[in-house]
N, C-alpha and C positions, 0 to 999 in steps of 0.2 A: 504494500500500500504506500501511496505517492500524495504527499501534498504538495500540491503544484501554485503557481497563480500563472493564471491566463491572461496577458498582456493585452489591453487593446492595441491597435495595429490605427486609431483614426482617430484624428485631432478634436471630433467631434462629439466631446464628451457631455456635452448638454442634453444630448440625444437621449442618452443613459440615464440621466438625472432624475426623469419624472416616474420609473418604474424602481429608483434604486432604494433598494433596503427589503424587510421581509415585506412582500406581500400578500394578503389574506383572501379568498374568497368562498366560504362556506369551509370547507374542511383541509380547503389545499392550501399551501402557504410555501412558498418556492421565494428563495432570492435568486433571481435571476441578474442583476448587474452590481456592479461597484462603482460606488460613485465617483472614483480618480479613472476610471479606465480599465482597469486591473479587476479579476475575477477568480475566487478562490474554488479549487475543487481538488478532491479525491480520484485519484486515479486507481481503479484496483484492476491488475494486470490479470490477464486471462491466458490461459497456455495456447491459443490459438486466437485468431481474428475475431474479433466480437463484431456478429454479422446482426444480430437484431434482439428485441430483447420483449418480455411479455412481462406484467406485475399481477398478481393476484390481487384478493381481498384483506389479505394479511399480513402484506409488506413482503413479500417472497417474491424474489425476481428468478427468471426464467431466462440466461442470455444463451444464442447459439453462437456459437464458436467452431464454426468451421470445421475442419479435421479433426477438432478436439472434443462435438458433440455437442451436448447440451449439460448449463453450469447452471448449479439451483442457490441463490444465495438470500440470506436472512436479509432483509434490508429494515428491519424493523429500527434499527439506529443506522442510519444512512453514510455515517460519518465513520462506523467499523462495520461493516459487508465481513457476514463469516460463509465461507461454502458449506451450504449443509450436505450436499451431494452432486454426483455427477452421475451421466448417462452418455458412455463412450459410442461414437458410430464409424461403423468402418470407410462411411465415403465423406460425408461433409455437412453439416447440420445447418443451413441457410438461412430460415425464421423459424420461429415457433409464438403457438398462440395458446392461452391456457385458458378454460371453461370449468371453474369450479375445482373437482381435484382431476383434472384429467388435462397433459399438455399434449399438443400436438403438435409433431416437427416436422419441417420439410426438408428431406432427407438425401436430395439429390438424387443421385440413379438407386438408392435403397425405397423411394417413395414417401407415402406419407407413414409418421408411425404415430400409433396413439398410446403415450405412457400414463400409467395410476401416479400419481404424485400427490396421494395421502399421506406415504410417508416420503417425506419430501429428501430424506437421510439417505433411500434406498429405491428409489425410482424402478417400475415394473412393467413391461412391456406388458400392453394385454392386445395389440392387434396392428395389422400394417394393411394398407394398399396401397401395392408397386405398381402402377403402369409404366409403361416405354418412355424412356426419357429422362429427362431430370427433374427432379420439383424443388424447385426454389424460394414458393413462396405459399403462405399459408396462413386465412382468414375463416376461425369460426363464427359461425351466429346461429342459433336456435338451430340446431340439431344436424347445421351441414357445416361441413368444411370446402371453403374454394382453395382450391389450387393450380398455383400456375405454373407451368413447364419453360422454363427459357431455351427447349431445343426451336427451329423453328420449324412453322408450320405443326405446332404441335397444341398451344394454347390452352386453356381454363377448363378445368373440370371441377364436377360438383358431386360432394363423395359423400350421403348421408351416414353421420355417427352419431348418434343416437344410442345405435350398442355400439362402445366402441372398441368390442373384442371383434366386430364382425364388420370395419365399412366397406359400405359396397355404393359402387357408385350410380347416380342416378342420374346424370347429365352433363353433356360435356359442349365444348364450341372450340374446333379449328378456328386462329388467327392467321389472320397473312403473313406477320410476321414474329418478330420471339416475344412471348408474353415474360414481360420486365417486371411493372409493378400494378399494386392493383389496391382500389380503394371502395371499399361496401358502404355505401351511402343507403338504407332504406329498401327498396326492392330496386335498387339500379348497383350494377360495379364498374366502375371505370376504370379501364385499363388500358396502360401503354404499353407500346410494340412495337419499341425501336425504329427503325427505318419507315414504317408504317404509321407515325403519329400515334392518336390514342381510340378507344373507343365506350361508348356508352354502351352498356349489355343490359337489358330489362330480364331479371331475376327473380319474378314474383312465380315465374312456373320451374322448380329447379330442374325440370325435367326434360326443359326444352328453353334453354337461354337465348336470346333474341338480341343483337347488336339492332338499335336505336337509330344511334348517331355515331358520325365517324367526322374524324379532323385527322387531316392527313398534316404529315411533316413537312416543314417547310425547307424548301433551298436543298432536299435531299438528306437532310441531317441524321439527327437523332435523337428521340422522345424520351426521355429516361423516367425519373421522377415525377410523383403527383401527389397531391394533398384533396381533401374536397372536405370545405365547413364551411359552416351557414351560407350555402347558398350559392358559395361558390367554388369553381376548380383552380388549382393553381398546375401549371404546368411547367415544364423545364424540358425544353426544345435550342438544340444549337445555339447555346450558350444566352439563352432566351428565357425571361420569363414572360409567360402567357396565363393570362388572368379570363377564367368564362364566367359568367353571371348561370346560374342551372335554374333560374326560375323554370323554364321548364327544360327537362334533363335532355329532352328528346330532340332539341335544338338548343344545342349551347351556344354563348354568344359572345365572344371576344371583346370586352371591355376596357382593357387594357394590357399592353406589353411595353418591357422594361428588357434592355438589352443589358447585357452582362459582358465583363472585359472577356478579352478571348483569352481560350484556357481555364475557365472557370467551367466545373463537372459539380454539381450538385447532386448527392445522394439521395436528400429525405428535407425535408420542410416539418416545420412546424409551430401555428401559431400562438404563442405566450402571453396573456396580457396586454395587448396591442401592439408586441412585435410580431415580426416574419423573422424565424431563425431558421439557417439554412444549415447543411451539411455539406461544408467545401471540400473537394478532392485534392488531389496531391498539387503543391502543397496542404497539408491538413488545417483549417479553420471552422470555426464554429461563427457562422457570419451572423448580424442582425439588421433589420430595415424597423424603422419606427414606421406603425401602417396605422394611420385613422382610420381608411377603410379602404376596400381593396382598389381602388383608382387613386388613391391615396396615400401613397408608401413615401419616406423619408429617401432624397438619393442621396444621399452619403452612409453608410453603412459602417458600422462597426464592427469589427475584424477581432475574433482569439485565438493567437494561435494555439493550435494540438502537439501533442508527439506525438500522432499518428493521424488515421484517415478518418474521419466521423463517417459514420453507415447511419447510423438510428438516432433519432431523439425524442426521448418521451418525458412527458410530466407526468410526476408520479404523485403522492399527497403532500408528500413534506422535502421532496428535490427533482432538479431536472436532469435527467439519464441521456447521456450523449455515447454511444457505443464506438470503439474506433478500432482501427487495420493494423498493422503495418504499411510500408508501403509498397506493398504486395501486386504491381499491375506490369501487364506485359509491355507497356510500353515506358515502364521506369526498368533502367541497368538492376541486378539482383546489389549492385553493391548501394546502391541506394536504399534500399530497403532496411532504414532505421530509425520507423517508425517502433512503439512500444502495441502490440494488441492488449487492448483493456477494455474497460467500464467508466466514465466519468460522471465523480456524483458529486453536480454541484447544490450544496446546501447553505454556505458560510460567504462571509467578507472576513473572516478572522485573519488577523495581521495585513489586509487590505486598506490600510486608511485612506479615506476622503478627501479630496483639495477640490472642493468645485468651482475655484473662480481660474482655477488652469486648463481655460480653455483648450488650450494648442497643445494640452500633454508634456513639455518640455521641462515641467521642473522648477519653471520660474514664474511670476505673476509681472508681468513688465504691461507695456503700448500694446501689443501682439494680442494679449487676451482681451484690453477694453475693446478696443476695435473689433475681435469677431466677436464681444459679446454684444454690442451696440449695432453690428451688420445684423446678428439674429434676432436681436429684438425691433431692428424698424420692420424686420420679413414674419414676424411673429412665431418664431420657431420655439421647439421644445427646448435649445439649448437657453435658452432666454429666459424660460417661461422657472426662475429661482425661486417662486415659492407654491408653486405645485398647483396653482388653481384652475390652471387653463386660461389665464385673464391676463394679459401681459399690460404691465400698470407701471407706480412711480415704485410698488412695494418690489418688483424684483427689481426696479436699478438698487431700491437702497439696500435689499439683501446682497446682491453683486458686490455691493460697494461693502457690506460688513464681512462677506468671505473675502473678498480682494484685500481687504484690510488687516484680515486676521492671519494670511499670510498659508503656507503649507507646513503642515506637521512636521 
């Protein structure tokens, strides 16, 4: 176990400001920033790539780990993760999703398998369906499991477990292209398929799935990543985000798109609190965009670095879970590959202290920070907005002026 701090990487620390410290809503309570830029978290290293990660009802996390299977860990003090067990798989363990006491992994060319995880010390195999191919990914909801195969032309299948010594499958859909990722919205799943853009699939008969809607890829590229809440999809296309409004699913409608520097590979999305947190590829970053609403996103972004690749990011009750690689990809030399594979559990700002009147991050309170704090508050931005009300007034210049005063720690 690794106590890290996560640097920001962007001058734009106001950004940060209006979500920083713990925040509360009903049972969840996540600190998500630091108020100087800096972000503290727990690293707990995994013997293989942590490729995605499930939590139960009781604080128990479920992460796969690639070659090394699936890792069951206490997360009931988030700050000491103990491994209560493991379940070795001889090809590659890619997601998994847990329903009660029973998890389910997607197990690559072993298929899907369904483990008892009652006792969570000694995990039990009680049933598998293999079909052809690899299964990479794995969504339950009410008594069925989707699963998608990244070989191509092989696409989504719907494998009722219900008994889950016995699933058997009840419906499947060939894609044109390789089913990547995939998001259960209600009776619709949306999924992308690389070269082939993404697609709407209406799921209310699991025995007969029906593609909707289709948005093909643009410029010939590649669709990877997708998120879908309230209402709308986010998409991540050739170095693209692409933003659909689903008021109705069956004709999505493109609202907004925000280009991304080239070289930018995003994993997994996930919205926080009125961020967009992203999952940057090699190099590895945990990126944020301040988003009022989704035509709405902050362009300046703030940047932390990783020791490795972020794959997943989930919120959990009481931290936010960033899963990451090595840097493990065919188009990085193997001597590169020194990244750390782990868990990121960020819960604290301990030993992160605050300077909020250091705009520009450098350390110093000089000309440099009045000026961009005085640029963001004639533009009415969050870095401005020093005493949290959303009303930019005479009260944040005079907070500006008592933290610019008070100097840095």
């Amino acid at each position: 176990m690794y106590k890290t701090i996560l640097r920001c990487c962007d001058r734009y620390t106001g950004i940060i400001r209006r979500v920083a410290g713990f925040v509360s809503i009903g049972m969840i309570t996540v600190v998500v920033y630091g108020g100087d830029g800096s972000l503290c978290s727990e690293l707990y290293i995994t013997p293989d790539d942590a490729l995605d990660i499930a939590l139960d009802d009781v604080g128990t996390a479920y992460v796969a780990c690639g070659g090394a299977g699936l890792q069951i860990l206490d997360l009931t003090d988030p700050e000491n993760p103990v491994l209560l067990g493991e379940y070795p798989t001889s090809n590659g363990t890619m997601s998994v999703d847990v329903v009660g006491a029973v998890a389910y992994i997607a197990d690559g060319h072993n298929g899907l398998r369904c483990l008892d995880v009652s006792d969570p010390t000694s995990p039990v195999l009680l049933g598998t369906y293999d079909p052809p191919g690899f299964v990479d990914g794995v969504v339950v909801r009410d008594g069925l499991a989707y699963i998608t195969d990244g070989f191509i032309d092989a696409g989504l299948r719907i494998v009722d477990v219900a008994d889950p010594t016995q699933p058997v499958l009840v419906g499947s859909l060939v894609t044109d292209g390789m089913a990547i990722s995939m998001e259960l919205d209600g009776s619709y799943l949306y999924l992308t398929e690389g070269s082939r853009g993404f697609k709407v699939i209406d799921v209310s008969d699991p025995t007969s799935p029906t593609v909707v809607a289709s948005r093909p890829n643009r410029g010939g590229g590649w669709t990877d990543s997708i998120l879908v809440q309230d209402g709308y999809a986010y998409v991540f296309e050739n170095h693209t985000l692409v933003i659909y409004d689903l008021a109705d699913p069956v004709n999505p409608v493109e609202v907004e798109l925000y280009e991304m520097p080239a070289g930018i590979y995003i994993n997994d999305f996930s919205i926080v609190f009125g961020t967009l947190w992203m999952a940057e590829g090699f190099p590895g970053k945990l990126v944020g965009y301040s988003m009022w609403t989704p035509t709405d996103i902050s362009e300046f972004p703030i940047e932390f670095e990783l020791s490795g690749i972020p794959i997943r990011i989930l919120l959990g009750e009481t931290a936010l879970y960033v899963t990451q690689s090595d840097f493990g990809f065919a188009d990085v030399p193997p001597d590169q590959w020194n990244g750390i594979p782990g868990l990121n559990i960020i819960t604290d700002f301990s030993g992160c202290p605050a300077c909020h009147a250091d705009l520009t991050l450098d350390g110093v309170l000089n000309f440099f920070d009045v000026s961009l704090f005085l640029s963001e508050f004639s533009w009415s931005q969050p870095a401005a907005d020093f005493t949290q009300d959303g009303v930019f007034d005479f009260f944040d210049i005079s907070a500006f002026l008592v933290a610019f005063t008070a100097g840095c720690p």
